[in-house]
VEXVOKE-813492 format. One record per residue (C-alpha): residue number from 1; residue in one letter; x, y, z. Coordinates in Angstrom, 3 decimals. Each point is the difference from the previous one (the first is absolute). Layout:
(pt NUM,'A',(X,Y,Z)) ...
***
This chain:
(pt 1,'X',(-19.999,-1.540,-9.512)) (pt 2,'X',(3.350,-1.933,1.183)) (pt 3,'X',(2.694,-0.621,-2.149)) (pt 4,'X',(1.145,-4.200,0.795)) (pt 5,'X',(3.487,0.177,0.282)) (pt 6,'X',(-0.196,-3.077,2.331)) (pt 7,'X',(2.076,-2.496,-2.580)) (pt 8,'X',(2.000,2.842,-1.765)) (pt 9,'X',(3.351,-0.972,2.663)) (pt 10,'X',(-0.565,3.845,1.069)) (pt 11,'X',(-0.379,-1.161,3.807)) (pt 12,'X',(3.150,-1.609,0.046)) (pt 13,'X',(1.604,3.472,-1.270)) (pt 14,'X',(-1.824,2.120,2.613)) (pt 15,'X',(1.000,-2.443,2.871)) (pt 16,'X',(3.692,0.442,-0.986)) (pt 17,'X',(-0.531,3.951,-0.615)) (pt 18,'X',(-1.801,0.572,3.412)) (pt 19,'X',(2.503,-2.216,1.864)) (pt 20,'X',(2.710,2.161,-1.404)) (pt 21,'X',(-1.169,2.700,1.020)) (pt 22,'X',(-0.519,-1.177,3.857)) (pt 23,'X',(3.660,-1.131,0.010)) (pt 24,'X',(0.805,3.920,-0.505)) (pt 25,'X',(-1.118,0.093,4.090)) (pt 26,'X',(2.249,-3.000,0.994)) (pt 27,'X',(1.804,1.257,3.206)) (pt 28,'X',(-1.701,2.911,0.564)) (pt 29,'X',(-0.799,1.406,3.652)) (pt 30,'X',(-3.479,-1.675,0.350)) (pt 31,'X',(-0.851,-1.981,-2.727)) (pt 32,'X',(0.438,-4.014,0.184)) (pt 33,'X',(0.680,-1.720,-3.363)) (pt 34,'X',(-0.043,-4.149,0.409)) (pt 35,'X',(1.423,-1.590,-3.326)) (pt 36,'X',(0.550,-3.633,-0.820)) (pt 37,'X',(-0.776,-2.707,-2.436)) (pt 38,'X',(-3.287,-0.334,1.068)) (pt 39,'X',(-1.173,3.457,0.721)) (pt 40,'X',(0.470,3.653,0.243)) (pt 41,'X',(-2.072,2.144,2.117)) (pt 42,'X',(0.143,3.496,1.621)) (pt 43,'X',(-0.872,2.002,2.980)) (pt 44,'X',(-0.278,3.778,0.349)) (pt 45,'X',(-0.986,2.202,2.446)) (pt 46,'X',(-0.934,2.313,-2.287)) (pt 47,'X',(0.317,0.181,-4.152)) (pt 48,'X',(1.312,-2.274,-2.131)) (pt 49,'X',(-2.684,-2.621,2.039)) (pt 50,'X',(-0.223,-3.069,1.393)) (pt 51,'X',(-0.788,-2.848,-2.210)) (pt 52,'X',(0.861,-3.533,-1.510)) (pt 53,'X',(1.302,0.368,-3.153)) (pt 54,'X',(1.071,-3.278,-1.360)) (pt 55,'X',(-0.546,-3.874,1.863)) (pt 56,'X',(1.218,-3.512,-1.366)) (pt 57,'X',(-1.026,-2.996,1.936)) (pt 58,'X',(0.423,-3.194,-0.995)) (pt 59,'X',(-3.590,-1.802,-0.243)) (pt 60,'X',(0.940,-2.722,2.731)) (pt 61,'X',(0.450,2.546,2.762)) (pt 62,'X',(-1.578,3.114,-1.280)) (pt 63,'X',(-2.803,-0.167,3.018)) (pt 64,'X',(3.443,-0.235,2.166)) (pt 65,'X',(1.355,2.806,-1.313)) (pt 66,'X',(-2.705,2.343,-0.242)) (pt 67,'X',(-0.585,-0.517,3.880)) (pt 68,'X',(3.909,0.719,0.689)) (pt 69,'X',(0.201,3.453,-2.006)) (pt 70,'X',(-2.992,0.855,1.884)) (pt 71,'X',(2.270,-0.859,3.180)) (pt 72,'X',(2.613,2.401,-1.643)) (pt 73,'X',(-1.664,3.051,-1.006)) (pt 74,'X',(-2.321,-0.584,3.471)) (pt 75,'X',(3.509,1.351,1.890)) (pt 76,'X',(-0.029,2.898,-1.802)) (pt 77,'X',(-3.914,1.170,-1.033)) (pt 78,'X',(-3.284,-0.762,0.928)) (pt 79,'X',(-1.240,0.173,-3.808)) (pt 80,'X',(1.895,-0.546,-3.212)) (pt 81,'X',(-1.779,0.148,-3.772)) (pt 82,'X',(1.255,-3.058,-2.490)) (pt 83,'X',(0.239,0.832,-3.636)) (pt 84,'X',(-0.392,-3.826,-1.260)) (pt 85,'X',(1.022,0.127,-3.777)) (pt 86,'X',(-0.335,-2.647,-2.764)) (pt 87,'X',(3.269,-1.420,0.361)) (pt 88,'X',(-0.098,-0.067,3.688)) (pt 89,'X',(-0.117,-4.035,1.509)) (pt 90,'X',(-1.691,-2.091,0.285)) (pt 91,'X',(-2.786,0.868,-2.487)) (pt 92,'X',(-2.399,-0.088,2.469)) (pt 93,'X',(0.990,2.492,2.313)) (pt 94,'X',(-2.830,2.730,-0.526)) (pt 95,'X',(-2.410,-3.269,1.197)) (pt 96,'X',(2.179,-0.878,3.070)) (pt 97,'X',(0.055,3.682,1.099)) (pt 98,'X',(-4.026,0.275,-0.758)) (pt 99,'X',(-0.683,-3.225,1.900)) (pt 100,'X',(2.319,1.678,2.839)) (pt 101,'X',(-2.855,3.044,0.046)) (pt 102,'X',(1.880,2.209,-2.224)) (pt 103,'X',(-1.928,0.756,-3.200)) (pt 104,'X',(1.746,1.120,-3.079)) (pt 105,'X',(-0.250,3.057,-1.693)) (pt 106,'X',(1.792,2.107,-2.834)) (pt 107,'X',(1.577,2.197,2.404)) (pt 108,'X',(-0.708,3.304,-1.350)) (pt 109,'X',(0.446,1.780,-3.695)) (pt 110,'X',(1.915,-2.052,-2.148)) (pt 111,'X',(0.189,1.972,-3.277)) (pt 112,'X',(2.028,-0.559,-3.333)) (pt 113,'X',(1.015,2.251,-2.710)) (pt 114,'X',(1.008,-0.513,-3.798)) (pt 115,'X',(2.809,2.068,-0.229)) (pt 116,'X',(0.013,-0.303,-4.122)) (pt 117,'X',(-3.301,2.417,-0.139)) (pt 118,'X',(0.124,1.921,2.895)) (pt 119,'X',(-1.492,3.172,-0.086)) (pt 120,'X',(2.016,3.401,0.060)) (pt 121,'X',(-1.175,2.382,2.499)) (pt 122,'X',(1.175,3.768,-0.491)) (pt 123,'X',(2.103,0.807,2.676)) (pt 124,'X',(-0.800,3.162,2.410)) (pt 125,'X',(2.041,2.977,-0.948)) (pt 126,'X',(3.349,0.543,1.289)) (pt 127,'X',(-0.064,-3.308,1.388)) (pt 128,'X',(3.321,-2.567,-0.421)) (pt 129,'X',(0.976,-3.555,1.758)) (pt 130,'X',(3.220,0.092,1.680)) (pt 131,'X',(1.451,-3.363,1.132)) (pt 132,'X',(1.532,0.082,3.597)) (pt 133,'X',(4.017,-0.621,-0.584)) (pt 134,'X',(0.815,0.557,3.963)) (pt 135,'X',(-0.770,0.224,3.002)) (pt 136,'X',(-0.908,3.758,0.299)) (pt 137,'X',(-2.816,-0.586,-2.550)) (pt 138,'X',(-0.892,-3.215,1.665)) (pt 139,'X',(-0.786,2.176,3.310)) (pt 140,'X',(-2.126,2.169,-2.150)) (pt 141,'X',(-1.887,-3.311,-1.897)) (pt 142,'X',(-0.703,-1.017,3.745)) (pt 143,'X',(-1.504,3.311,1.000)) (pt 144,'X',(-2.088,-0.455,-3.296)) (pt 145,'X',(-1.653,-3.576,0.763)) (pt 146,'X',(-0.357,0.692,3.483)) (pt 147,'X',(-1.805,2.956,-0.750)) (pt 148,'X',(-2.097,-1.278,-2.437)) (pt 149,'X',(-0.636,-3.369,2.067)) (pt 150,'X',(-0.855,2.304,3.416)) (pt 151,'X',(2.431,-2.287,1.545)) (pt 152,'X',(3.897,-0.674,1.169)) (pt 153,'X',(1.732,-2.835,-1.474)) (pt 154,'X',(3.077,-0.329,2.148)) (pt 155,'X',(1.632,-2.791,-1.676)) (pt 156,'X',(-0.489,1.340,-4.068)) (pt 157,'X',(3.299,2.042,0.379)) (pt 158,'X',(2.186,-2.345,1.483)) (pt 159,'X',(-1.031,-2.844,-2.212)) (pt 160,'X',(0.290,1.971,-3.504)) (pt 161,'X',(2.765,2.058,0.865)) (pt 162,'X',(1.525,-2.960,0.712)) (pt 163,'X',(-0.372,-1.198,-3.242)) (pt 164,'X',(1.428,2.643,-1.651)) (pt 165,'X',(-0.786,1.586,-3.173)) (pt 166,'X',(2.466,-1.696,-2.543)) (pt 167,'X',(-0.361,-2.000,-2.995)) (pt 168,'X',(-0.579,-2.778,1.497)) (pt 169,'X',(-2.644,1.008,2.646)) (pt 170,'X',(-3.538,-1.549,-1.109)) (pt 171,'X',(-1.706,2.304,1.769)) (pt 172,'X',(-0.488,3.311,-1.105)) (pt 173,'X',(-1.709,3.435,1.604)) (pt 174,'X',(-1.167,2.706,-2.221)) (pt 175,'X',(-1.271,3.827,1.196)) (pt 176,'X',(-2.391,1.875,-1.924)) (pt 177,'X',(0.558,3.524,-0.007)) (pt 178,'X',(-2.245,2.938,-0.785)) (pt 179,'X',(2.538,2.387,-0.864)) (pt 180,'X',(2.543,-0.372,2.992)) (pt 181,'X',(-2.586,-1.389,1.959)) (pt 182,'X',(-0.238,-3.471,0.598)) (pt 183,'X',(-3.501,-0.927,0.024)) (pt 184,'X',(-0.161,-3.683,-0.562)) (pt 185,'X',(2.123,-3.220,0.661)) (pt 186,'X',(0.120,-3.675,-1.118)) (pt 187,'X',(2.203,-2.607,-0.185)) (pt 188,'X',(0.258,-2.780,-3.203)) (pt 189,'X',(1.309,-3.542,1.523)) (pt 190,'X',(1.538,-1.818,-3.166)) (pt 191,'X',(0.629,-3.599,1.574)) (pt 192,'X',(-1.379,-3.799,-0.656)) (pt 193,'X',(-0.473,0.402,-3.863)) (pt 194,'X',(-2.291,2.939,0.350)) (pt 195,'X',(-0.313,3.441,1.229)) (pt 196,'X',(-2.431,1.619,1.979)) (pt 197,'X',(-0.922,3.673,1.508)) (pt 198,'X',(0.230,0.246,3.931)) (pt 199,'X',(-1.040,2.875,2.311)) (pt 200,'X',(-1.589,2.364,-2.119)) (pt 201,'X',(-0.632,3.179,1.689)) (pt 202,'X',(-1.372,3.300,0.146)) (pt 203,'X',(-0.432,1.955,2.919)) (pt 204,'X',(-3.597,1.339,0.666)) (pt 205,'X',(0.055,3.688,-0.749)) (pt 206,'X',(1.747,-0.869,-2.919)) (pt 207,'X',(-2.788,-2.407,-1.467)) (pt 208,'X',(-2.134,0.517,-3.040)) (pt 209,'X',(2.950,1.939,-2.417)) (pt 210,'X',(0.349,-3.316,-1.470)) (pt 211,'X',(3.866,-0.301,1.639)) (pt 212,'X',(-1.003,-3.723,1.025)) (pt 213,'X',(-1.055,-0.940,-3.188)) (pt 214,'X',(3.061,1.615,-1.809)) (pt 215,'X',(2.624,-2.104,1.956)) (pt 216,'X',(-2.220,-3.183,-0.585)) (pt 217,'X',(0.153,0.326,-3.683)) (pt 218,'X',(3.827,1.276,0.205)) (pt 219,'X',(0.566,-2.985,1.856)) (pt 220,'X',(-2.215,-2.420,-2.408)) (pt 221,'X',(2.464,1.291,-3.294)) (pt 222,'X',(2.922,-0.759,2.067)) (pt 223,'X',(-0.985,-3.312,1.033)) (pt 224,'X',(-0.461,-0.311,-4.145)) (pt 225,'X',(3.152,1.292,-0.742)) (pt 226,'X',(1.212,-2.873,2.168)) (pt 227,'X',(-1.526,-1.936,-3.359)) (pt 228,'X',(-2.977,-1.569,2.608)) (pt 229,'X',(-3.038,-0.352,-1.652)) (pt 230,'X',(-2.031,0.216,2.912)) (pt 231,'X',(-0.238,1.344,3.534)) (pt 232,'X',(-2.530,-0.819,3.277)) (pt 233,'X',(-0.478,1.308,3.383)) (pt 234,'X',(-1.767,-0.387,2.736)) (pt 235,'X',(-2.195,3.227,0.698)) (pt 236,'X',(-1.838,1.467,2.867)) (pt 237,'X',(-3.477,0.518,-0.500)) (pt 238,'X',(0.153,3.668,-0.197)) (pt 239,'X',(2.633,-0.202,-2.448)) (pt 240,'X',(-0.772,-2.360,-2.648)) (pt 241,'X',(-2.585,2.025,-1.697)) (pt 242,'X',(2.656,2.413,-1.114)) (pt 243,'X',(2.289,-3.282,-0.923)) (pt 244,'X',(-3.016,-1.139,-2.643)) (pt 245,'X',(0.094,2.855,-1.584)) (pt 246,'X',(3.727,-0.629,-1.024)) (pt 247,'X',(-1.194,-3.010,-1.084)) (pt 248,'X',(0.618,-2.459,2.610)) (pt 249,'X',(-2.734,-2.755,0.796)) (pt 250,'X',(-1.608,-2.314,2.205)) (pt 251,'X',(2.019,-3.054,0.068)) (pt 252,'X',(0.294,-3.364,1.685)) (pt 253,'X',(3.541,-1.734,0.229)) (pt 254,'X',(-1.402,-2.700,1.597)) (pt 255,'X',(1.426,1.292,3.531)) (pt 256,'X',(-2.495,-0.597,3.284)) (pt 257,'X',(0.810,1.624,3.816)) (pt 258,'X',(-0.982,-1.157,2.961)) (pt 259,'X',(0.070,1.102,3.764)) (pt 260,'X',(1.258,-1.632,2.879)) (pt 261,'X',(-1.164,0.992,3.573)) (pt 262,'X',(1.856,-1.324,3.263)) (pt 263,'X',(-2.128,-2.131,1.498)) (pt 264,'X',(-0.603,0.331,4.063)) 
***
Protein backbone atom coordinates (compact mmCIF):
# COMPACT_ATOMS: atom_id res chain seq x y z
CA UNK A 1 0.00 0.00 0.00
CA UNK A 2 1.05 3.82 -0.83
CA UNK A 3 0.88 6.39 1.53
CA UNK A 4 -0.93 9.80 -0.63
CA UNK A 5 1.13 12.49 0.27
CA UNK A 6 0.20 14.12 -3.11
CA UNK A 7 -1.79 17.32 -1.40
CA UNK A 8 0.21 17.27 1.95
CA UNK A 9 2.70 20.48 0.29
CA UNK A 10 5.56 17.71 0.90
CA UNK A 11 6.62 18.02 -2.94
CA UNK A 12 7.18 21.51 -2.73
CA UNK A 13 9.66 20.75 0.36
CA UNK A 14 11.54 17.97 -1.48
CA UNK A 15 11.95 20.16 -4.67
CA UNK A 16 13.61 22.88 -2.52
CA UNK A 17 15.67 20.11 -0.43
CA UNK A 18 16.95 18.25 -3.61
CA UNK A 19 17.74 21.54 -5.40
CA UNK A 20 19.83 22.46 -2.44
CA UNK A 21 21.59 19.89 -2.48
CA UNK A 22 22.59 20.09 -6.41
CA UNK A 23 23.72 23.70 -5.80
CA UNK A 24 26.49 22.02 -3.41
CA UNK A 25 28.16 20.98 -7.17
CA UNK A 26 27.83 24.55 -8.64
CA UNK A 27 31.31 25.18 -10.26
CA UNK A 28 32.70 22.07 -9.97
CA UNK A 29 35.18 20.51 -12.69
CA UNK A 30 32.45 18.71 -14.78
CA UNK A 31 29.23 19.27 -13.60
CA UNK A 32 26.86 22.01 -15.38
CA UNK A 33 24.26 23.66 -13.08
CA UNK A 34 21.66 26.09 -15.26
CA UNK A 35 19.55 28.25 -12.72
CA UNK A 36 16.96 30.88 -13.45
CA UNK A 37 13.44 31.92 -12.81
CA UNK A 38 12.10 29.46 -14.86
CA UNK A 39 14.20 26.44 -14.31
CA UNK A 40 17.03 24.63 -12.77
CA UNK A 41 18.53 21.65 -14.25
CA UNK A 42 21.82 19.64 -14.04
CA UNK A 43 24.31 17.69 -15.95
CA UNK A 44 26.89 15.20 -14.67
CA UNK A 45 29.16 13.04 -16.08
CA UNK A 46 29.02 10.96 -13.41
CA UNK A 47 27.09 11.20 -9.72
CA UNK A 48 25.10 13.65 -8.52
CA UNK A 49 23.05 13.02 -12.21
CA UNK A 50 21.61 14.64 -14.80
CA UNK A 51 18.12 15.76 -14.42
CA UNK A 52 15.38 18.59 -14.43
CA UNK A 53 14.61 19.48 -11.21
CA UNK A 54 12.24 22.32 -11.17
CA UNK A 55 10.35 24.16 -14.61
CA UNK A 56 7.88 27.26 -14.63
CA UNK A 57 6.38 28.18 -17.89
CA UNK A 58 3.92 30.45 -18.32
CA UNK A 59 0.73 28.65 -20.00
CA UNK A 60 0.84 30.97 -23.22
CA UNK A 61 4.26 29.75 -24.30
CA UNK A 62 4.85 26.66 -22.33
CA UNK A 63 4.91 24.44 -25.81
CA UNK A 64 7.68 27.30 -26.70
CA UNK A 65 9.56 26.74 -23.94
CA UNK A 66 9.61 23.18 -23.53
CA UNK A 67 11.04 22.93 -27.22
CA UNK A 68 13.90 25.63 -26.30
CA UNK A 69 15.25 23.77 -23.02
CA UNK A 70 15.29 20.82 -25.15
CA UNK A 71 17.58 23.08 -27.53
CA UNK A 72 19.66 23.78 -24.29
CA UNK A 73 20.31 20.65 -22.61
CA UNK A 74 20.58 19.06 -26.51
CA UNK A 75 24.30 21.03 -26.44
CA UNK A 76 25.27 19.32 -23.66
CA UNK A 77 23.49 15.50 -23.46
CA UNK A 78 21.79 13.30 -25.58
CA UNK A 79 19.24 12.28 -22.66
CA UNK A 80 18.13 14.20 -19.61
CA UNK A 81 15.31 12.76 -16.89
CA UNK A 82 12.57 15.65 -15.75
CA UNK A 83 11.31 15.42 -12.23
CA UNK A 84 7.87 17.41 -12.97
CA UNK A 85 6.46 18.24 -9.41
CA UNK A 86 3.04 19.61 -8.33
CA UNK A 87 3.96 23.07 -8.27
CA UNK A 88 5.83 22.95 -11.44
CA UNK A 89 3.86 25.23 -14.53
CA UNK A 90 1.74 25.12 -16.20
CA UNK A 91 -0.44 22.42 -14.56
CA UNK A 92 -0.41 20.50 -17.42
CA UNK A 93 3.01 19.75 -17.98
CA UNK A 94 3.10 15.87 -17.20
CA UNK A 95 0.31 15.86 -20.37
CA UNK A 96 2.48 18.06 -22.69
CA UNK A 97 5.56 15.89 -21.99
CA UNK A 98 3.28 12.51 -22.45
CA UNK A 99 1.77 13.85 -25.68
CA UNK A 100 5.60 14.65 -26.64
CA UNK A 101 6.21 10.54 -26.21
CA UNK A 102 7.47 10.78 -22.79
CA UNK A 103 5.28 8.85 -20.34
CA UNK A 104 5.29 9.64 -16.71
CA UNK A 105 6.31 7.65 -14.02
CA UNK A 106 7.14 7.89 -10.15
CA UNK A 107 10.71 7.80 -10.74
CA UNK A 108 11.84 5.29 -8.37
CA UNK A 109 11.30 4.66 -4.33
CA UNK A 110 9.76 7.47 -2.83
CA UNK A 111 9.43 6.51 0.87
CA UNK A 112 8.32 8.54 4.06
CA UNK A 113 8.91 8.07 7.64
CA UNK A 114 7.06 9.27 10.94
CA UNK A 115 9.77 10.29 12.89
CA UNK A 116 7.37 10.57 16.25
CA UNK A 117 7.23 6.48 16.42
CA UNK A 118 10.13 5.37 14.86
CA UNK A 119 11.45 2.29 15.87
CA UNK A 120 14.80 1.87 17.92
CA UNK A 121 17.13 -0.54 16.49
CA UNK A 122 20.00 -1.84 18.92
CA UNK A 123 23.05 -0.69 17.65
CA UNK A 124 26.05 -3.27 16.76
CA UNK A 125 28.59 -3.39 19.48
CA UNK A 126 31.37 -1.05 19.65
CA UNK A 127 29.85 0.84 17.01
CA UNK A 128 29.61 5.04 17.25
CA UNK A 129 28.66 7.91 14.50
CA UNK A 130 31.27 10.40 14.09
CA UNK A 131 30.36 13.55 12.10
CA UNK A 132 33.12 14.65 9.56
CA UNK A 133 34.46 18.26 11.00
CA UNK A 134 37.37 18.50 8.15
CA UNK A 135 38.72 17.68 5.47
CA UNK A 136 40.94 14.70 6.59
CA UNK A 137 37.74 12.85 7.63
CA UNK A 138 36.01 14.02 4.54
CA UNK A 139 38.83 12.02 2.46
CA UNK A 140 38.05 9.06 4.58
CA UNK A 141 33.84 9.56 4.16
CA UNK A 142 34.79 9.53 0.34
CA UNK A 143 36.78 6.33 0.49
CA UNK A 144 33.64 4.99 2.44
CA UNK A 145 30.80 5.78 -0.28
CA UNK A 146 32.94 5.01 -3.03
CA UNK A 147 33.60 1.81 -1.65
CA UNK A 148 30.36 0.95 -0.78
CA UNK A 149 28.87 2.40 -4.20
CA UNK A 150 31.80 0.27 -6.34
CA UNK A 151 32.34 3.55 -7.91
CA UNK A 152 34.51 7.06 -8.01
CA UNK A 153 32.71 10.17 -7.48
CA UNK A 154 35.22 12.79 -8.51
CA UNK A 155 33.29 15.80 -7.82
CA UNK A 156 31.77 14.69 -3.94
CA UNK A 157 35.03 16.11 -2.36
CA UNK A 158 35.37 19.23 -3.98
CA UNK A 159 31.75 20.15 -3.67
CA UNK A 160 31.36 19.28 0.25
CA UNK A 161 34.62 20.25 1.26
CA UNK A 162 33.80 23.23 -0.18
CA UNK A 163 31.07 23.71 1.92
CA UNK A 164 32.70 23.31 4.91
CA UNK A 165 31.67 21.81 8.05
CA UNK A 166 30.44 24.85 10.21
CA UNK A 167 27.32 25.82 11.76
CA UNK A 168 25.95 26.98 9.10
CA UNK A 169 26.68 24.20 6.50
CA UNK A 170 23.23 22.31 5.68
CA UNK A 171 24.84 19.53 4.68
CA UNK A 172 26.23 17.18 6.91
CA UNK A 173 28.51 13.73 6.55
CA UNK A 174 28.55 11.23 9.26
CA UNK A 175 31.10 7.90 9.54
CA UNK A 176 30.11 4.90 11.26
CA UNK A 177 32.76 3.25 12.98
CA UNK A 178 33.16 -0.29 14.25
CA UNK A 179 35.61 0.34 16.80
CA UNK A 180 38.26 2.54 14.88
CA UNK A 181 37.05 1.25 11.83
CA UNK A 182 34.91 3.12 9.73
CA UNK A 183 32.50 0.86 8.24
CA UNK A 184 29.64 2.94 7.05
CA UNK A 185 28.92 6.55 5.72
CA UNK A 186 25.92 8.87 5.09
CA UNK A 187 25.20 12.19 4.77
CA UNK A 188 21.76 14.13 6.34
CA UNK A 189 20.86 17.26 3.90
CA UNK A 190 18.74 19.64 6.24
CA UNK A 191 17.49 22.26 3.53
CA UNK A 192 13.87 23.44 1.99
CA UNK A 193 11.84 22.90 5.29
CA UNK A 194 12.83 19.30 5.59
CA UNK A 195 15.63 16.97 5.97
CA UNK A 196 16.53 14.01 4.26
CA UNK A 197 19.33 11.05 4.32
CA UNK A 198 21.71 11.00 1.17
CA UNK A 199 24.33 8.40 0.16
CA UNK A 200 23.98 5.76 2.51
CA UNK A 201 26.69 3.32 2.28
CA UNK A 202 28.28 0.25 3.19
CA UNK A 203 30.93 -1.32 1.45
CA UNK A 204 30.33 -5.02 0.38
CA UNK A 205 32.44 -7.16 2.65
CA UNK A 206 31.20 -5.18 5.27
CA UNK A 207 27.37 -5.95 4.60
CA UNK A 208 25.00 -7.91 6.75
CA UNK A 209 26.53 -6.65 10.54
CA UNK A 210 23.69 -4.36 10.44
CA UNK A 211 26.35 -1.11 10.09
CA UNK A 212 23.88 0.29 7.29
CA UNK A 213 21.01 0.07 9.25
CA UNK A 214 22.70 1.60 12.42
CA UNK A 215 23.68 4.92 10.64
CA UNK A 216 20.09 5.05 9.07
CA UNK A 217 18.42 5.05 12.37
CA UNK A 218 21.35 7.36 13.92
CA UNK A 219 20.63 9.55 11.21
CA UNK A 220 16.58 9.27 11.51
CA UNK A 221 16.96 10.55 15.61
CA UNK A 222 19.05 13.30 14.42
CA UNK A 223 16.87 14.47 11.80
CA UNK A 224 14.21 14.37 15.02
CA UNK A 225 16.31 16.14 17.18
CA UNK A 226 16.16 18.78 14.45
CA UNK A 227 12.28 18.79 15.98
CA UNK A 228 11.08 17.28 12.18
CA UNK A 229 8.41 15.09 12.50
CA UNK A 230 9.06 13.27 9.51
CA UNK A 231 11.73 12.20 7.04
CA UNK A 232 11.62 10.59 3.14
CA UNK A 233 14.06 9.35 0.71
CA UNK A 234 14.35 8.11 -2.31
CA UNK A 235 15.76 4.41 -2.15
CA UNK A 236 17.33 2.00 -4.49
CA UNK A 237 15.63 -1.09 -4.90
CA UNK A 238 18.07 -3.15 -3.08
CA UNK A 239 17.98 -0.87 -0.29
CA UNK A 240 14.58 -0.02 0.68
CA UNK A 241 13.71 -3.27 2.21
CA UNK A 242 16.10 -2.56 5.02
CA UNK A 243 14.58 1.26 5.06
CA UNK A 244 10.86 -0.43 5.88
CA UNK A 245 11.98 -2.02 8.50
CA UNK A 246 12.93 1.37 10.22
CA UNK A 247 9.71 2.23 9.45
CA UNK A 248 9.77 4.14 6.36
CA UNK A 249 6.94 3.57 3.64
CA UNK A 250 5.73 3.61 0.27
CA UNK A 251 4.75 7.05 -0.51
CA UNK A 252 3.54 9.26 -3.32
CA UNK A 253 4.32 13.13 -3.20
CA UNK A 254 2.64 13.58 -6.16
CA UNK A 255 6.12 13.88 -8.15
CA UNK A 256 6.19 12.17 -11.94
CA UNK A 257 9.73 11.77 -14.21
CA UNK A 258 10.03 11.61 -17.52
CA UNK A 259 12.81 10.93 -20.20
CA UNK A 260 13.90 12.85 -22.97
CA UNK A 261 15.87 11.25 -25.91
CA UNK A 262 17.67 13.46 -28.68
CA UNK A 263 15.95 12.99 -31.53
CA UNK A 264 18.03 12.22 -35.01
Amino acid sequence: MTLNLTQSGKSRQIQANMIAYMRLFKDVAGIFIHENAETFWAVSESAPGTAIYRASFPEHRAEESIDALFEQVSQHVDQIDWMVYPGDQPADLNQRLEARGMPGGPGGNWLWANLESMATPAMPDGFHVERVRDDHMMAEWIRMSEAGFGSTYPHFYDAYSRHGYGSDAFSLHFIGYQGDIPVTSGTLLDAGGTASLYDISTPPALRGQGFGSAITAFLMREIRRRVYADTWIWASNMAKSAYQKLGYVDADFGMREHTWHKSG
